[in-house]
LUMTI-21154 format. One record per residue: residue number from 1; x, y, z of N, C-alpha, C in turn. Coordinates in steps of 0.02 Angstrom, whole numbers. Each point is the difference from the previous one (the first is absolute). Example, Ala and Ser with C-alpha at 12.3 -4.5 7.8 and 13.67 -1.06 7.14 Angstrom:
# LUMTI-21154
{site 1,{660,-284,390},{-45,59,0},{45,60,0}}
{site 2,{-18,53,-36},{42,59,3},{-39,55,37}}
END
This chain:
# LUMTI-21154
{site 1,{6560,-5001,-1875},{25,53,41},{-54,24,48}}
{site 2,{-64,6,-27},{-37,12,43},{-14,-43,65}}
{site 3,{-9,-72,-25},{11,-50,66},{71,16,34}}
{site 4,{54,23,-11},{48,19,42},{-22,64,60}}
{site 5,{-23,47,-40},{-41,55,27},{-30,-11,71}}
{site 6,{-61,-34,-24},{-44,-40,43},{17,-15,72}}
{site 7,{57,-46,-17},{43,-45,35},{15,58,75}}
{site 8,{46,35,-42},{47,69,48},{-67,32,48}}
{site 9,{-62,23,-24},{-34,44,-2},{-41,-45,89}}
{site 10,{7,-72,-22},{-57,-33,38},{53,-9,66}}
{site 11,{62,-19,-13},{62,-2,52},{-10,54,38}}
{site 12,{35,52,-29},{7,72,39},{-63,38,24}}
{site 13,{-58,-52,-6},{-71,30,23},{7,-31,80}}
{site 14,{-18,65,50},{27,-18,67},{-57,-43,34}}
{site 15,{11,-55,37},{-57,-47,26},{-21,38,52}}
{site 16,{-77,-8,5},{-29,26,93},{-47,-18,10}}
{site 17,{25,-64,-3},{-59,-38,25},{-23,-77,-31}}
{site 18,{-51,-45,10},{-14,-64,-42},{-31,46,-50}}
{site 19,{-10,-72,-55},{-15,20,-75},{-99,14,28}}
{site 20,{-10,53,-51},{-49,11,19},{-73,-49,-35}}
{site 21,{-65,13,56},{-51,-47,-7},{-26,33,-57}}
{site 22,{2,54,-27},{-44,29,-33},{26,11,-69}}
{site 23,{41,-11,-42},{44,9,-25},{39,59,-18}}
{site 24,{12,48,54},{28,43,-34},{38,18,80}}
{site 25,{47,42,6},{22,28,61},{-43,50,42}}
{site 26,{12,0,58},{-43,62,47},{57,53,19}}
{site 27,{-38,70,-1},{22,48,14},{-1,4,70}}
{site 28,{67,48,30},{-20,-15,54},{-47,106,8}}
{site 29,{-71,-9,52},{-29,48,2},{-4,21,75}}
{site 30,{-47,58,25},{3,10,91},{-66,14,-22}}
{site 31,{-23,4,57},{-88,5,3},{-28,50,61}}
{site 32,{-24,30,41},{-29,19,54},{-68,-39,21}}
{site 33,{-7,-44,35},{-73,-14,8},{-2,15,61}}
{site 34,{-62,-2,33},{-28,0,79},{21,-31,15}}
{site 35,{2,-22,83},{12,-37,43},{-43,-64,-12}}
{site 36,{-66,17,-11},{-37,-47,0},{10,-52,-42}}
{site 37,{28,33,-85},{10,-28,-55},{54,-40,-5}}
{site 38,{58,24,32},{63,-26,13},{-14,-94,44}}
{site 39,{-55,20,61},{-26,-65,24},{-1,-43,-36}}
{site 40,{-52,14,-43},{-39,-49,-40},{48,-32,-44}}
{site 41,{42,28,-19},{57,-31,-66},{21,-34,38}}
{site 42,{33,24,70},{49,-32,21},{-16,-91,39}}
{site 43,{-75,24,24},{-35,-66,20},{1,-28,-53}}
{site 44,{-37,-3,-84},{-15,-43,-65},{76,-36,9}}
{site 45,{46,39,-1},{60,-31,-42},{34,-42,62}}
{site 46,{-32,7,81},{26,-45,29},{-9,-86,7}}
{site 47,{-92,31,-24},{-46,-51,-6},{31,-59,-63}}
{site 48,{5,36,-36},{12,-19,-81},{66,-29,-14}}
{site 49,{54,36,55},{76,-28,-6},{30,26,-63}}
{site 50,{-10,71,-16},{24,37,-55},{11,60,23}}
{site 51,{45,25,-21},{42,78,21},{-83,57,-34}}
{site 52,{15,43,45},{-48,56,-6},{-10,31,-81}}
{site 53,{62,-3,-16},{-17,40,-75},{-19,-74,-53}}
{site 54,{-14,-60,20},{-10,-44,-36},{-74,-5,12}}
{site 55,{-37,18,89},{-59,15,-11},{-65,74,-41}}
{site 56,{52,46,-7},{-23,60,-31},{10,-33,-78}}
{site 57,{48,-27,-24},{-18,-25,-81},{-17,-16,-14}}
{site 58,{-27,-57,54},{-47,-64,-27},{-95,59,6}}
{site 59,{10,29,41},{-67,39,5},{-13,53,-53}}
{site 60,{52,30,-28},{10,34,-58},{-14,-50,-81}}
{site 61,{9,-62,40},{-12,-28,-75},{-65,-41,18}}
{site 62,{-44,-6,31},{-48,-1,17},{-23,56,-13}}
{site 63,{2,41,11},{-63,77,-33},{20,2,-60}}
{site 64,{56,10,-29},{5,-3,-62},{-47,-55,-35}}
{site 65,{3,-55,3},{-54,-49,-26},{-51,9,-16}}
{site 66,{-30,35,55},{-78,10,1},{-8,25,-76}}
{site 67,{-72,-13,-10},{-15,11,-87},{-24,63,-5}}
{site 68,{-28,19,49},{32,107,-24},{43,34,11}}
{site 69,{70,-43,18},{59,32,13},{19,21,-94}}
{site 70,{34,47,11},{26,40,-74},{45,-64,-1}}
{site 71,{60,-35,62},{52,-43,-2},{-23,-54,-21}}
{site 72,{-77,-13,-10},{-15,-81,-9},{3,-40,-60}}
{site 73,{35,-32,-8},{28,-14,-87},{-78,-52,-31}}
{site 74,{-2,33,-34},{-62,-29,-28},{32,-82,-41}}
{site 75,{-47,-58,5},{8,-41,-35},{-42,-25,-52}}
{site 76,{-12,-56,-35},{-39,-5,-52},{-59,-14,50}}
{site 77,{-1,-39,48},{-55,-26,20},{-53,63,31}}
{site 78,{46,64,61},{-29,40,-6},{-50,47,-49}}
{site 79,{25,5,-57},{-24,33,-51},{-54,-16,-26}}
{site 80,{17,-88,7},{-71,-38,-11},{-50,7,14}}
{site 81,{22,-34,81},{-80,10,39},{28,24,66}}
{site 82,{-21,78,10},{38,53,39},{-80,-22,62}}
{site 83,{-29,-57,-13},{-55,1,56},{30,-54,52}}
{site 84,{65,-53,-31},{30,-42,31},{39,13,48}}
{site 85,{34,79,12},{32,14,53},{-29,2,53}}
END
């Protein structure tokens, strides 16, 4: 019954958009930046051939990475030898 559940739950879940790269869905958000800032995205993602909010995620998951980000998922190897990053 529960795989019936499932089933209904994943149907009646409304599509917007391709399946996502990251595995999970994106919210959609608004932002205010400068003029200047607005440039710069808008040049990366022309350069790059990716929609603007695909260049702000990918840069968001880039800082996140970094190894003093709170977001940076620690691995075994980190933990190891935290002199290898």
């Amino acid at each position: 019954m529960d795989t019936l559940l499932q089933q209904q739950q994943q149907q009646s879940r409304k599509k917007t958009g391709p399946k996502p790269l990251y595995g999970e869905a994106k919210k959609m958000v608004s932002f205010r930046l400068s003029p200047r800032a607005l440039e710069i995205i808008r040049y990366v993602a022309t350069q790059k051939g990716v929609s603007q909010a695909e260049v702000i995620e990918q840069w968001a998951r880039l800082i996140g990475s970094n190894a003093d980000s709170p977001f940076a998922q620690k691995t075994e190897t980190q933990e190891l030898a935290p002199s290898l990053n």
